[in-house]
C-alpha positions as CSV (number, residue, x, y, z in Angstrom):
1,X,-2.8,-24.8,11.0
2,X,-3.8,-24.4,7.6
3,X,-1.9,-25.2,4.4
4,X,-2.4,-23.0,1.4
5,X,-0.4,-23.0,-2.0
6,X,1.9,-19.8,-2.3
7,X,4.7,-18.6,-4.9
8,X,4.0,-22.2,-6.1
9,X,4.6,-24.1,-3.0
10,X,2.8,-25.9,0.1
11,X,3.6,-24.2,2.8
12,X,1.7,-23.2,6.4
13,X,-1.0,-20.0,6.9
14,X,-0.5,-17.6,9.1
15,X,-3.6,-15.8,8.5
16,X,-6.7,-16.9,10.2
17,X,-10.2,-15.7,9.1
18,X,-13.3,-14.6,11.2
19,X,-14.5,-17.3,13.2
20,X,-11.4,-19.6,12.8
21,X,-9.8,-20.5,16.4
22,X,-5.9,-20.1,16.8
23,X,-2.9,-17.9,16.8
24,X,-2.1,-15.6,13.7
25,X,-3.5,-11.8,12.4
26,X,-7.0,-12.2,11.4
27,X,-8.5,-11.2,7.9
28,X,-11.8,-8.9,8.7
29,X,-13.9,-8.3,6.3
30,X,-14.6,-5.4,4.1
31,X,-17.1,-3.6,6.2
32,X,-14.9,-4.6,9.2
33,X,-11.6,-3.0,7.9
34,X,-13.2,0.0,6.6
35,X,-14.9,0.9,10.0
36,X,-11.4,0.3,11.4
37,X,-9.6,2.2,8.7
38,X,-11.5,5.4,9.2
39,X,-10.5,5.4,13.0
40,X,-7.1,4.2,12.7
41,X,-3.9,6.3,11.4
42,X,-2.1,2.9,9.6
43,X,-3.9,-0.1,8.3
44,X,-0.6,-1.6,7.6
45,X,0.2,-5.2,7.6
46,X,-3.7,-5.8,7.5
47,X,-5.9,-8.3,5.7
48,X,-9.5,-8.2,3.5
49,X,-11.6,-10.6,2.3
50,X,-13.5,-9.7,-0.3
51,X,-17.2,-11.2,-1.0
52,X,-18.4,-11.7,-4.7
53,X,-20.5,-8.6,-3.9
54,X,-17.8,-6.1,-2.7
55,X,-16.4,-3.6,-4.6
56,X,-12.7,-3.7,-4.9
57,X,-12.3,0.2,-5.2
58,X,-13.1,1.0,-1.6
59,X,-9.9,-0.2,-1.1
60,X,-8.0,1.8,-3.0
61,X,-6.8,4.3,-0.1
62,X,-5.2,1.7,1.6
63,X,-3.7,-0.9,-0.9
64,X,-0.1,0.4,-0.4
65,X,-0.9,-0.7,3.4
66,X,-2.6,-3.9,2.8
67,X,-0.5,-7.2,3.7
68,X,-3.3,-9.3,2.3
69,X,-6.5,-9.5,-0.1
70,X,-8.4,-12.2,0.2
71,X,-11.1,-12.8,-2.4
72,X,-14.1,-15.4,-2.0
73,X,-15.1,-17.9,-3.8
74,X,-18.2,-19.0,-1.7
75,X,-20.0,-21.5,-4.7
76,X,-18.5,-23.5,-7.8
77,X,-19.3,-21.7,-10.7
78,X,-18.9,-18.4,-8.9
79,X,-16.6,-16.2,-11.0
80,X,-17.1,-12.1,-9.8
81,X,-13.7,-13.1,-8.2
82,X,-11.9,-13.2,-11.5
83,X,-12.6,-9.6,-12.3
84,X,-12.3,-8.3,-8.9
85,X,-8.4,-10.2,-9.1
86,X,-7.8,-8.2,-12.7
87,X,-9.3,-4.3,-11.1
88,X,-6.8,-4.9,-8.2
89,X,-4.1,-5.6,-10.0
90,X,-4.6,-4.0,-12.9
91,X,-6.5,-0.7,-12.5
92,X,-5.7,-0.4,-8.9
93,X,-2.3,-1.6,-8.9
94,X,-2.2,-3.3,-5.9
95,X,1.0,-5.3,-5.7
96,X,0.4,-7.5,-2.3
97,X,-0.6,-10.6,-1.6
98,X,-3.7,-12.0,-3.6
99,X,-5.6,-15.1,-2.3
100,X,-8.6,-17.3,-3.8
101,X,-9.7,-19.1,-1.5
102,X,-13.2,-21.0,-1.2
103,X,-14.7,-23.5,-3.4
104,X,-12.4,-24.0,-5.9
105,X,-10.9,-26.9,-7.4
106,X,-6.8,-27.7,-8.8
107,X,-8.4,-27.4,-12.6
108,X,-8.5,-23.6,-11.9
109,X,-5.0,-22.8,-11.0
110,X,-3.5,-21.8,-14.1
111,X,-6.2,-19.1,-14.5
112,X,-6.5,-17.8,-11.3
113,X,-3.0,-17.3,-11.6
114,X,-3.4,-15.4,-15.0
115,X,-5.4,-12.9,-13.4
116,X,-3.0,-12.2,-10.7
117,X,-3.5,-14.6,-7.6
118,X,-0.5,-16.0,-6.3
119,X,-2.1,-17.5,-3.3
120,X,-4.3,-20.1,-3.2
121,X,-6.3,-21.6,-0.2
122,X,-8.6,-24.5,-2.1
123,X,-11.5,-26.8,-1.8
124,X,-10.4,-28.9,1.7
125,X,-10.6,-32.1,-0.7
126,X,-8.0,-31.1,-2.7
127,X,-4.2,-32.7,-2.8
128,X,-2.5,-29.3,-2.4
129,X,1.1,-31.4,-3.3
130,X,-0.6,-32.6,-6.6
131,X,-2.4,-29.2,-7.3
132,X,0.8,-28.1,-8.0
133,X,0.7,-29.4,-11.4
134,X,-2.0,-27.6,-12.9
135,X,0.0,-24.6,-12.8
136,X,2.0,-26.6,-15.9
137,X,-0.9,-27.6,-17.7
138,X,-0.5,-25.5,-20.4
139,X,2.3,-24.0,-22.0
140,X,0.5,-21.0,-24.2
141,X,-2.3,-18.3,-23.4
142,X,-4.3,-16.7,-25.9
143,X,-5.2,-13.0,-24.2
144,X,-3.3,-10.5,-22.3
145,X,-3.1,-11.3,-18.8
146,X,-1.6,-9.7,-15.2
147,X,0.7,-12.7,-15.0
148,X,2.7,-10.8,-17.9
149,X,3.2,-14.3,-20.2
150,X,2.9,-12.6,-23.5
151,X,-0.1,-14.0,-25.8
152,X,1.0,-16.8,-28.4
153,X,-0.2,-14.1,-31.4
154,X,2.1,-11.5,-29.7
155,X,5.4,-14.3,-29.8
């Protein structure tokens, strides 16, 4: 079973994704939900993963049903994920679980964080126990930001 970082801590994954062998609800994709959406009368305690090219507003019928959004970071360097995090939680309002998960390293943390993730499945290599840290690594933020720390001008 997987380890992801959650609410700050190590702790196991229930979630599997498409592909992945085991026990545990699996996270379809966006095409893959929708189709079962449309059919279905509840998509609650569901999960989405969300590719650097979907649009986060298709799933604006069903947030309130949603268990899980998963967003993709497929490439280092990739950052459509960022923005998709901020129209969830921001525009949308979606209040569930957020994940990154992909190619991302322990130095990103703290602003993945700022824009509303609170899960975190990273790069295999990294120490999840140590990644821990970075959420610490600084103590003041100069924009606005979901994670509702006010801006050091604003203090």
């Amino acid at each position: 079973m997987r380890s992801i970082i959650r609410d700050r801590a190590v702790v196991a994954d229930a979630w599997r994704y498409a592909g992945e062998a085991g026990e545990g609800p699996e996270v379809l994709s966006l095409d893959a939900f929708l189709a079962s959406a449309a059919g279905a009368s509840s998509a609650a305690g569901t999960a989405v993963i969300l590719q650097p090219t979907d649009e986060p507003e298709k799933l604006i019928p069903y947030l309130a049903q949603l268990a899980l959004v998963v967003i993709d970071f497929p490439k280092v360097g990739e950052g459509r994920g960022f923005s998709q995090a901020q129209l969830l939680r921001q525009r949308c309002g979606y209040r569930g679980e957020l994940r990154a998960r992909g190619a991302l390293k322990r130095d990103q943390l703290f602003f993945l964080a700022r824009c509303g993730f609170d899960s975190f499945d990273l790069d295999p290599t990294e120490d999840l126990a140590a990644s821990l840290a970075a959420f610490s690594t600084f103590t003041a933020a100069y924009q606005r930001a979901v994670d509702g720390a006010l801006p050091l001008q604003s203090r």
